[in-house]
N, CA, C and O atoms as a GROMACS GRO file, in nm:
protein
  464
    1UNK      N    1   0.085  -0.118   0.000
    1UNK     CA    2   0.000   0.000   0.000
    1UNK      C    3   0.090   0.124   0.000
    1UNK      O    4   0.172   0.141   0.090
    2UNK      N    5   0.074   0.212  -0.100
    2UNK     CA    6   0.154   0.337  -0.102
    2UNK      C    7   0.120   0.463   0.027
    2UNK      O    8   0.009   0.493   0.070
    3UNK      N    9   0.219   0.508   0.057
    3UNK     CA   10   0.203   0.573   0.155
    3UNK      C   11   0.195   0.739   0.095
    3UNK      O   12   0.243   0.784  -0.009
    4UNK      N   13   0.128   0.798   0.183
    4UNK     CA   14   0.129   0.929   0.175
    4UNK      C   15   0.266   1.025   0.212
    4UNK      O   16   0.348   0.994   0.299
    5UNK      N   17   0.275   1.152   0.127
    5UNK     CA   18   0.422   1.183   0.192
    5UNK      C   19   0.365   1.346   0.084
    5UNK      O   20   0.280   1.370  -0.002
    6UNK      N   21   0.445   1.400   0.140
    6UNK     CA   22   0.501   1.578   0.112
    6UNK      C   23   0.557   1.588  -0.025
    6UNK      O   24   0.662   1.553  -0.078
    7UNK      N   25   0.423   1.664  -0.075
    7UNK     CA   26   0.474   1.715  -0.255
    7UNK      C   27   0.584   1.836  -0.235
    7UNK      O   28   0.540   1.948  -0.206
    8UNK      N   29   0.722   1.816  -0.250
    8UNK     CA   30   0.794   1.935  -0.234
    8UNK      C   31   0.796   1.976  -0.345
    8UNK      O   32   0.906   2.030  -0.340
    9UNK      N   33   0.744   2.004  -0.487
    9UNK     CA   34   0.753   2.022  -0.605
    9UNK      C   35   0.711   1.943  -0.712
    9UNK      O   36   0.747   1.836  -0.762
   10UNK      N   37   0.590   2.060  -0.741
   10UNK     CA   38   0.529   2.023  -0.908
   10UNK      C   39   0.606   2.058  -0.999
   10UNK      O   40   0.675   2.157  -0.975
   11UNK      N   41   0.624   1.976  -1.162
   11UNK     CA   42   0.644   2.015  -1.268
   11UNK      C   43   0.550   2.088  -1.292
   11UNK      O   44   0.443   2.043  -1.253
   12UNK      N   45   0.544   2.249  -1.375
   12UNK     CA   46   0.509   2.306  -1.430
   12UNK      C   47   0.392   2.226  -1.560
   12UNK      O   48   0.270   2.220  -1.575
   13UNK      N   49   0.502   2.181  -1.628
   13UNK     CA   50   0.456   2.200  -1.784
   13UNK      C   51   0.387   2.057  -1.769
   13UNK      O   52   0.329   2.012  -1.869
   14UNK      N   53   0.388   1.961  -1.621
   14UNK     CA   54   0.260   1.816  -1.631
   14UNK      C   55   0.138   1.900  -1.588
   14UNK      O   56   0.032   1.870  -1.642
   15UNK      N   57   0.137   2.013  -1.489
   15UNK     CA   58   0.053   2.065  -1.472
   15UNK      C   59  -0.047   2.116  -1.562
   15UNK      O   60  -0.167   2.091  -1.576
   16UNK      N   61   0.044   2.205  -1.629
   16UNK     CA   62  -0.011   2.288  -1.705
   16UNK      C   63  -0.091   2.228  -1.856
   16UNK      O   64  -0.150   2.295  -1.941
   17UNK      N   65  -0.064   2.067  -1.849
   17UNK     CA   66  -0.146   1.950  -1.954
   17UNK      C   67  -0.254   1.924  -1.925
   17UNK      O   68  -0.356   1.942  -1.991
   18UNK      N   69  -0.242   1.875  -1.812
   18UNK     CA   70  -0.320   1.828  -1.730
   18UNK      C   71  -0.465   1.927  -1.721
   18UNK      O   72  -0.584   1.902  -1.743
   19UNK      N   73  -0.404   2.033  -1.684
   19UNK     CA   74  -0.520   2.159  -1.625
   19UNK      C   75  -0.580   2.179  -1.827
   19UNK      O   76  -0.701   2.184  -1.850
   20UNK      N   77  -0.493   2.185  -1.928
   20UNK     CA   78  -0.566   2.230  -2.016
   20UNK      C   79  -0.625   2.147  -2.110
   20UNK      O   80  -0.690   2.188  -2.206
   21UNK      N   81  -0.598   2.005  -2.076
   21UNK     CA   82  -0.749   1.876  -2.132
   21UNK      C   83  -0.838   1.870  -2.019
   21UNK      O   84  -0.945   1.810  -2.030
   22UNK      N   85  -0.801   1.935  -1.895
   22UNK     CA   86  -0.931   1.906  -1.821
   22UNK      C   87  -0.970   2.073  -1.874
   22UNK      O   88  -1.083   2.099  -1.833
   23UNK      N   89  -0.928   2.153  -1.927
   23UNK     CA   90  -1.024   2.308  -1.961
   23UNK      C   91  -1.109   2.247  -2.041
   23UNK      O   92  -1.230   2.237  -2.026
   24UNK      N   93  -1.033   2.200  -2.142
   24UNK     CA   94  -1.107   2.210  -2.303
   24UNK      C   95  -1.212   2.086  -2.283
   24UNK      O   96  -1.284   2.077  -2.383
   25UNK      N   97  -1.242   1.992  -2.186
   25UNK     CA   98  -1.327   1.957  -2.206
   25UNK      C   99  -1.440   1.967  -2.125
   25UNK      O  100  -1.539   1.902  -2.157
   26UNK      N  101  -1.443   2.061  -1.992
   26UNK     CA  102  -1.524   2.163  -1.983
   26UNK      C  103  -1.535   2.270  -2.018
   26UNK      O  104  -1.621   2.347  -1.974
   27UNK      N  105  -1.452   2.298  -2.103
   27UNK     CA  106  -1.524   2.413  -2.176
   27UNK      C  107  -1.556   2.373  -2.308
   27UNK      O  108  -1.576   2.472  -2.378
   28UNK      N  109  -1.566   2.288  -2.355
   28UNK     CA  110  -1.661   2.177  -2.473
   28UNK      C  111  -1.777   2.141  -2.392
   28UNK      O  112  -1.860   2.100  -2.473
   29UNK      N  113  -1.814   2.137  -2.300
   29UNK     CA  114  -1.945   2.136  -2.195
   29UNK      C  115  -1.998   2.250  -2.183
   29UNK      O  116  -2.120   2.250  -2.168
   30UNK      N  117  -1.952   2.335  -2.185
   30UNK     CA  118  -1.978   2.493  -2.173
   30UNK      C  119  -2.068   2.546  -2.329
   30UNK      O  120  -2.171   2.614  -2.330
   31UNK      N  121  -2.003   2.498  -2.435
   31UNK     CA  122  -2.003   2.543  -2.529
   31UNK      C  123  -2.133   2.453  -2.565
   31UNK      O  124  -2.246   2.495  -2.540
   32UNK      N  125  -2.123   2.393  -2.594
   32UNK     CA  126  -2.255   2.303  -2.603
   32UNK      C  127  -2.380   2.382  -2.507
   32UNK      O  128  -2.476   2.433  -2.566
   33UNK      N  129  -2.373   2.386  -2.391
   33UNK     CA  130  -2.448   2.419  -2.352
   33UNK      C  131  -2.534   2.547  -2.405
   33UNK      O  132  -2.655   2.563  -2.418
   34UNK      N  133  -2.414   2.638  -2.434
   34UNK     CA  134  -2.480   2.786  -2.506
   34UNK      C  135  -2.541   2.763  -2.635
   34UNK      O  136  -2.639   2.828  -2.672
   35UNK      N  137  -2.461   2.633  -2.736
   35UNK     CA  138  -2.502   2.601  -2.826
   35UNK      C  139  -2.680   2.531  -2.825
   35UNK      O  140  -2.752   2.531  -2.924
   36UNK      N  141  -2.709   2.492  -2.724
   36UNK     CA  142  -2.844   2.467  -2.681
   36UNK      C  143  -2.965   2.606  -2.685
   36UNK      O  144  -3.080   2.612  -2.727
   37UNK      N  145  -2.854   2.729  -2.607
   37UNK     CA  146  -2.948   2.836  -2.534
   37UNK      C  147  -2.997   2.930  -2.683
   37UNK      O  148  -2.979   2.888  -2.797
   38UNK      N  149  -3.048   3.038  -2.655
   38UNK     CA  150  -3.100   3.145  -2.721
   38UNK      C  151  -2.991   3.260  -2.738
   38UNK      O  152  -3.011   3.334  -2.834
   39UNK      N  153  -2.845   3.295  -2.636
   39UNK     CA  154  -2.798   3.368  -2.638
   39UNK      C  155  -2.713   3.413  -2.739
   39UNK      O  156  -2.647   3.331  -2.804
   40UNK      N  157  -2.704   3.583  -2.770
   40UNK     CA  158  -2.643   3.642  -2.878
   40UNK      C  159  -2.465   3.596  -2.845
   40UNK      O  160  -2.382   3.539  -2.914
   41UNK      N  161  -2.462   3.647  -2.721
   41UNK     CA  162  -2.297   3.645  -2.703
   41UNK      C  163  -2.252   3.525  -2.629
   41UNK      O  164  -2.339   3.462  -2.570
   42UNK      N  165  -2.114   3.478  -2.623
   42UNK     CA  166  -2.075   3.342  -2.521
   42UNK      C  167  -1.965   3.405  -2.527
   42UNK      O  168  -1.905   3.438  -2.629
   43UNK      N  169  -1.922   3.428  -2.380
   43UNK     CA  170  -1.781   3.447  -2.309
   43UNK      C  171  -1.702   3.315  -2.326
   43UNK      O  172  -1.742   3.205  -2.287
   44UNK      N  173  -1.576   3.341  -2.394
   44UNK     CA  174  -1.450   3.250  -2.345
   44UNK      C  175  -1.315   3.278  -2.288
   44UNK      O  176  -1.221   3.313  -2.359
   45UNK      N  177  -1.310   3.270  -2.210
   45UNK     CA  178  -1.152   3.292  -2.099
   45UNK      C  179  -1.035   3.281  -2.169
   45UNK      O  180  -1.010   3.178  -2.231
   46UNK      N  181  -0.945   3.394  -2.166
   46UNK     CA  182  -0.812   3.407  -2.234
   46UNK      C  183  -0.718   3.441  -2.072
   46UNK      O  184  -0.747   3.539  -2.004
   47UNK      N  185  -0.640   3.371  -2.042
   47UNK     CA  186  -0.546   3.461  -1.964
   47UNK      C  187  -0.546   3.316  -1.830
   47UNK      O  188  -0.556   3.194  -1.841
   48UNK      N  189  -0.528   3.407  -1.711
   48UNK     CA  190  -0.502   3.261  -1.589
   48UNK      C  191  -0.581   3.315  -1.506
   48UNK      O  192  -0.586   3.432  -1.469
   49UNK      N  193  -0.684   3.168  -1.459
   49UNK     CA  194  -0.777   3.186  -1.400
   49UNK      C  195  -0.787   3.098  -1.290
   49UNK      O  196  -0.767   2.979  -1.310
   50UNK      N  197  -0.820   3.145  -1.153
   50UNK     CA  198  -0.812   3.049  -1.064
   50UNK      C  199  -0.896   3.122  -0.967
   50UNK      O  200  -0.920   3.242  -0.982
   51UNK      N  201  -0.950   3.040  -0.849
   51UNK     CA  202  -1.103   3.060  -0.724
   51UNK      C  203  -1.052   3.192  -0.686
   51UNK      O  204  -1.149   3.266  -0.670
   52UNK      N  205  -0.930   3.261  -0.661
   52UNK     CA  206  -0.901   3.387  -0.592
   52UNK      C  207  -0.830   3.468  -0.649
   52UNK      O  208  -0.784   3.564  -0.586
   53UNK      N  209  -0.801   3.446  -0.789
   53UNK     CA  210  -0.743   3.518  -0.861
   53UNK      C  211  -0.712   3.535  -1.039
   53UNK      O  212  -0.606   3.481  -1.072
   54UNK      N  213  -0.782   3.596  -1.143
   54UNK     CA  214  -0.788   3.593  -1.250
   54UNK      C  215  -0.726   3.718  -1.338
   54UNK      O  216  -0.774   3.827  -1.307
   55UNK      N  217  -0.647   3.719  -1.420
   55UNK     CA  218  -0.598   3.773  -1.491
   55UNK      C  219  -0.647   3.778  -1.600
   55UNK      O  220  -0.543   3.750  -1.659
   56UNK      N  221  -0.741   3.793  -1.704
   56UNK     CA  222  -0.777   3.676  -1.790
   56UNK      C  223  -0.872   3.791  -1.888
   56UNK      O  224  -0.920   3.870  -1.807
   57UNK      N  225  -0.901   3.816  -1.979
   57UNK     CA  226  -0.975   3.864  -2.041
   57UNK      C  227  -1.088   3.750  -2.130
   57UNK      O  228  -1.060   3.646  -2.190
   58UNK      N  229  -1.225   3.820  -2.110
   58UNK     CA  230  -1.321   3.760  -2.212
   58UNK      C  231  -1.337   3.762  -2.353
   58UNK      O  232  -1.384   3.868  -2.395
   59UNK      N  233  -1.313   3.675  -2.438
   59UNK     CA  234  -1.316   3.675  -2.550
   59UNK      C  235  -1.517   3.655  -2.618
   59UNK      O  236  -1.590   3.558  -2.640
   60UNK      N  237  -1.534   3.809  -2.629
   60UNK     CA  238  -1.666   3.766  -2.690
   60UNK      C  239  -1.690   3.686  -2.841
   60UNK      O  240  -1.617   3.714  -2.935
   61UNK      N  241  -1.786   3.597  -2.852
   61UNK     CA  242  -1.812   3.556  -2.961
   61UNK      C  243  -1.951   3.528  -3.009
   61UNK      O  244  -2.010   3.436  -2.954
   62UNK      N  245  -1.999   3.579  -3.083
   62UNK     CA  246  -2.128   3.618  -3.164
   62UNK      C  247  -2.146   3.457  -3.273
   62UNK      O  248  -2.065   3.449  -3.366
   63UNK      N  249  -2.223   3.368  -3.261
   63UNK     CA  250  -2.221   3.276  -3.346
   63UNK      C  251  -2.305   3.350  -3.401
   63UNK      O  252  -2.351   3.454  -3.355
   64UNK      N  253  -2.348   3.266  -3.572
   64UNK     CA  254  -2.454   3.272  -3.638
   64UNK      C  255  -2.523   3.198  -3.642
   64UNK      O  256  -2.498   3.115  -3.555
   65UNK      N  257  -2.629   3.168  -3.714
   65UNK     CA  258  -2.736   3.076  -3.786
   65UNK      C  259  -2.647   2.927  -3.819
   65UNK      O  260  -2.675   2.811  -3.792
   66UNK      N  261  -2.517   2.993  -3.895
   66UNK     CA  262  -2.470   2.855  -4.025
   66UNK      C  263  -2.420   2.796  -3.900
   66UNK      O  264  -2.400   2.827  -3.782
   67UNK      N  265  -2.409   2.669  -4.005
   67UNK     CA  266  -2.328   2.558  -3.928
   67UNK      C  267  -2.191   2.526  -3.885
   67UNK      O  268  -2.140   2.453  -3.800
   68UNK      N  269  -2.125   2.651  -4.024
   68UNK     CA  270  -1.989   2.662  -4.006
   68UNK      C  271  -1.950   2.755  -3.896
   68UNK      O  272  -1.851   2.742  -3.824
   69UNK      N  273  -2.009   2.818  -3.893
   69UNK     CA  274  -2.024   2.950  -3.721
   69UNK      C  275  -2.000   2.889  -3.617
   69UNK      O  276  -1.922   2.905  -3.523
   70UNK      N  277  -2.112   2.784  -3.658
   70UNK     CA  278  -2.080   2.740  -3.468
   70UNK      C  279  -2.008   2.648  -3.439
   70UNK      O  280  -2.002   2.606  -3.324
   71UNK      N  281  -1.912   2.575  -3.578
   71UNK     CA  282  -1.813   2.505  -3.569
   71UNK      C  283  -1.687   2.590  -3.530
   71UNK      O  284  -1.596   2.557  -3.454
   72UNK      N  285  -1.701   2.697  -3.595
   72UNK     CA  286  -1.605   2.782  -3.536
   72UNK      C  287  -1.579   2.816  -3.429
   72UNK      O  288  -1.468   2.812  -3.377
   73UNK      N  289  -1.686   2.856  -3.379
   73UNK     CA  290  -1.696   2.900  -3.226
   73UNK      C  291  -1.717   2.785  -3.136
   73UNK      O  292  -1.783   2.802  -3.033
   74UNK      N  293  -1.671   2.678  -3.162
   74UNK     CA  294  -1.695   2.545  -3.083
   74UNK      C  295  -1.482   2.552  -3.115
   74UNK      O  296  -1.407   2.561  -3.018
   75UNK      N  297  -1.440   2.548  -3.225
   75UNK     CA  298  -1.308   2.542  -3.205
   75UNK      C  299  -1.225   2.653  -3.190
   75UNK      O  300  -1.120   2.630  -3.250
   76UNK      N  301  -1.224   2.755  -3.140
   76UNK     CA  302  -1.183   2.882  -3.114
   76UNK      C  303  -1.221   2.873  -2.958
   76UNK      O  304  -1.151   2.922  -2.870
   77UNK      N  305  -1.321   2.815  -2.940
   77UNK     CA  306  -1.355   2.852  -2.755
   77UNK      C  307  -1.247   2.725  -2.724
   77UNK      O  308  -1.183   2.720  -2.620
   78UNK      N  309  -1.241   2.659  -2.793
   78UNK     CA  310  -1.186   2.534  -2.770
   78UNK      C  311  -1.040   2.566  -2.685
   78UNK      O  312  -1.012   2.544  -2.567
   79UNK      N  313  -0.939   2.642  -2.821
   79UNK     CA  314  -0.842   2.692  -2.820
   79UNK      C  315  -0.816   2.795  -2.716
   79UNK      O  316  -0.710   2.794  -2.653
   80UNK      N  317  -0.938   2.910  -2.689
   80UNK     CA  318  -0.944   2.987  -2.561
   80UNK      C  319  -0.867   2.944  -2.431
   80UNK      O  320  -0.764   2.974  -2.370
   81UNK      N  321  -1.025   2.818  -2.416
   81UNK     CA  322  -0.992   2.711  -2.259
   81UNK      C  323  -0.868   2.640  -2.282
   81UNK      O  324  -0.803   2.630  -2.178
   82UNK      N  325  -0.802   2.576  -2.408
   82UNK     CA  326  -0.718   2.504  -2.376
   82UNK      C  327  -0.550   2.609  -2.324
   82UNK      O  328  -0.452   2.580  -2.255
   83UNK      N  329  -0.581   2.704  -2.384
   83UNK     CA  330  -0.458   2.830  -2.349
   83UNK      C  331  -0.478   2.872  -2.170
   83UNK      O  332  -0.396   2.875  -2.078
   84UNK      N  333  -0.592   2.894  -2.175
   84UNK     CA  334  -0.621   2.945  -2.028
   84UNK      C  335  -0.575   2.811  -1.932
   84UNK      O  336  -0.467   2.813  -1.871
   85UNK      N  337  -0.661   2.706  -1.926
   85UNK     CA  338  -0.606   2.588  -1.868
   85UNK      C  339  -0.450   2.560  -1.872
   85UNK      O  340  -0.395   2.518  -1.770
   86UNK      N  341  -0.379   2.582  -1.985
   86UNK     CA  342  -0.250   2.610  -1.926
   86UNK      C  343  -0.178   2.672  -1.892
   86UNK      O  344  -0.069   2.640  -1.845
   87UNK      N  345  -0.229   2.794  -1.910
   87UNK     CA  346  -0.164   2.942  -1.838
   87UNK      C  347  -0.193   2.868  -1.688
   87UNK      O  348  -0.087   2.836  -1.632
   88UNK      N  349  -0.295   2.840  -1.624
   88UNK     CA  350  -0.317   2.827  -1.527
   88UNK      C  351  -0.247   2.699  -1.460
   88UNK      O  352  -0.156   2.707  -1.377
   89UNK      N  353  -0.280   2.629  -1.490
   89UNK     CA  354  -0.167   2.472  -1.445
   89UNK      C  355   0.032   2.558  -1.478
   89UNK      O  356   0.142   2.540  -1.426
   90UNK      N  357   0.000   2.615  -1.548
   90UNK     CA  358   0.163   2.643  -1.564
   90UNK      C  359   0.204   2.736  -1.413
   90UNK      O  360   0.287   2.692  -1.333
   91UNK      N  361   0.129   2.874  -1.394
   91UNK     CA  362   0.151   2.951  -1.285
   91UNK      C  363   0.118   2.893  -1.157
   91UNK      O  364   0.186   2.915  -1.056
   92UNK      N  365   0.000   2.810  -1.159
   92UNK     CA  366   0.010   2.740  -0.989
   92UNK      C  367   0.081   2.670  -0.970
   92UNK      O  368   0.111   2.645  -0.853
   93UNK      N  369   0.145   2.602  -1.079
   93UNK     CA  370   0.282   2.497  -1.027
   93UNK      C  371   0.392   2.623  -0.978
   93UNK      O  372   0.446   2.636  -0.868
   94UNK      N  373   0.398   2.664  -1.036
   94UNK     CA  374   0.515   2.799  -0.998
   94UNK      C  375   0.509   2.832  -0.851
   94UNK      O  376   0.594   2.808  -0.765
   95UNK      N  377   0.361   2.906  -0.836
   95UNK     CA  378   0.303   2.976  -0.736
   95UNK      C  379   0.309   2.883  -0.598
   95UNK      O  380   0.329   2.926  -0.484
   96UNK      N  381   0.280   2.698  -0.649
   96UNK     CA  382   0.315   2.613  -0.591
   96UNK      C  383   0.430   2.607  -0.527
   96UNK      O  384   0.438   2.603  -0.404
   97UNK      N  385   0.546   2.605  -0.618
   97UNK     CA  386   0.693   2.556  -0.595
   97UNK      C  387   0.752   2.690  -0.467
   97UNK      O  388   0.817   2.687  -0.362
   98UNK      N  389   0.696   2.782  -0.538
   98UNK     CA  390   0.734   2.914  -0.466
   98UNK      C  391   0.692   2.894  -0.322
   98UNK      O  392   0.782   2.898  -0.238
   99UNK      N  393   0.571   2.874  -0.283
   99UNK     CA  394   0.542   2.891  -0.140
   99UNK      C  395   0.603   2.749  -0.045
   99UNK      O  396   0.626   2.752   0.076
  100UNK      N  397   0.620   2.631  -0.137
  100UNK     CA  398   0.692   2.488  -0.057
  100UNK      C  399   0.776   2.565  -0.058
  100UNK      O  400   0.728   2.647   0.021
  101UNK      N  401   0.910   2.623  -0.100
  101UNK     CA  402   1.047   2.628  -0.103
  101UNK      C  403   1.099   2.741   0.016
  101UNK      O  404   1.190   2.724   0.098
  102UNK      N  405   1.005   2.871  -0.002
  102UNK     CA  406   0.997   2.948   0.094
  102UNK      C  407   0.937   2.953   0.245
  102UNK      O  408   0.994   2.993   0.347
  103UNK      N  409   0.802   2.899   0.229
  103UNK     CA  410   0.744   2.914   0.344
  103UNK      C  411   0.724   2.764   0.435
  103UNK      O  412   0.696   2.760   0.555
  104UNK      N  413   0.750   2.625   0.331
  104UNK     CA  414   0.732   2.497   0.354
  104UNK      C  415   0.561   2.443   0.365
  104UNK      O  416   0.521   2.362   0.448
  105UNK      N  417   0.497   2.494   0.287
  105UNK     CA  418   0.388   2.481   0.294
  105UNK      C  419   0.373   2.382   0.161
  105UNK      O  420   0.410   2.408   0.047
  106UNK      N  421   0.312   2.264   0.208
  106UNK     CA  422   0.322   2.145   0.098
  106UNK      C  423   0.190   2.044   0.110
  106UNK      O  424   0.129   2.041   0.217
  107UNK      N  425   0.161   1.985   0.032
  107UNK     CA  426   0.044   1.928   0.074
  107UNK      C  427   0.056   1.743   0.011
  107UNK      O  428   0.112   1.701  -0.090
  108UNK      N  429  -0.003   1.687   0.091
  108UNK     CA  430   0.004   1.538   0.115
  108UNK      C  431  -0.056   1.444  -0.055
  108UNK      O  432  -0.164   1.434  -0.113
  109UNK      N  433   0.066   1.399  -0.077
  109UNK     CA  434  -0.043   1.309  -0.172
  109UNK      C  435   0.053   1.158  -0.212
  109UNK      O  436   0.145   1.117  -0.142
  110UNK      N  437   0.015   1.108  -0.308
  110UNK     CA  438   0.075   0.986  -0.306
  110UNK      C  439   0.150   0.985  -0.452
  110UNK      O  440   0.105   1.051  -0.546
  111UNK      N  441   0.281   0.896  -0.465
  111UNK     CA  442   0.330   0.868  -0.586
  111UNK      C  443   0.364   0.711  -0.593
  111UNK      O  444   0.405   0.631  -0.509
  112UNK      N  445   0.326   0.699  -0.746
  112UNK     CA  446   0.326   0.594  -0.822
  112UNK      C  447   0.482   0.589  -0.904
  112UNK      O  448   0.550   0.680  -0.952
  113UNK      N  449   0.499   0.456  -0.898
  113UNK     CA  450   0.642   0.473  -0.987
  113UNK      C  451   0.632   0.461  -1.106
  113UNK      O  452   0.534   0.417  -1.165
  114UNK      N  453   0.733   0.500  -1.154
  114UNK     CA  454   0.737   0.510  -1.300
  114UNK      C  455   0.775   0.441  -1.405
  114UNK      O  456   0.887   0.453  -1.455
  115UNK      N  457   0.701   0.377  -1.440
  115UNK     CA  458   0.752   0.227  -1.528
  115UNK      C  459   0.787   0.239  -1.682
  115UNK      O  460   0.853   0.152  -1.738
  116UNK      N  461   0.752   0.317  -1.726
  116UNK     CA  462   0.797   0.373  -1.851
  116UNK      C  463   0.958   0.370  -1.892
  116UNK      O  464   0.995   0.418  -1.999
   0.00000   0.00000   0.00000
């Protein structure tokens, strides 16, 4: 049974994968959803976004009627979330590494070896 022990440091750039296939496929949930609604405009997130702190500008987008519109705006929001999701996995690993190294503030989790 693997034991629990002290993350003294995230990679950045596993983070920052990680965080932007889990964006793009809520925000492919997102998008769909508007694609359901009545609304003229749908916000998509450019920049780094996180519960207490966002940098991030809204990218408005106006679909149309056609079909090619809202293919567009299904792969452009796509591209949005998947940038934002890694802006964001990229800076909390940072923001991460920064506060273990300085202040020792680390949090518990488990590792698997690496068989590759």
């Amino acid at each position: 049974m693997p034991t629990k022990m002290q993350i003294a440091r995230l990679a950045p750039f596993s983070l920052a994968k990680v965080l932007s296939i889990y964006y793009v496929f809520w925000g492919f949930v997102y998008c769909l959803v508007y694609l359901l609604t009545d609304k003229d405009a749908w916000y998509a997130p450019l920049g780094f976004w996180t519960l207490f702190l966002a940098a991030k500008i809204n990218i408005t987008f106006h679909t149309g009627e056609s079909l090619l519109a809202k293919v567009g705006f299904l792969f452009w929001s796509m591209v949005c979330f998947a940038i934002t999701g890694w802006l964001t996995g990229f800076i909390s690993a940072a923001i991460y590494n920064l506060c273990s190294r300085t202040f020792g503030l680390q949090v518990l989790g488990e590792a698997e070896p690496n068989t590759k």
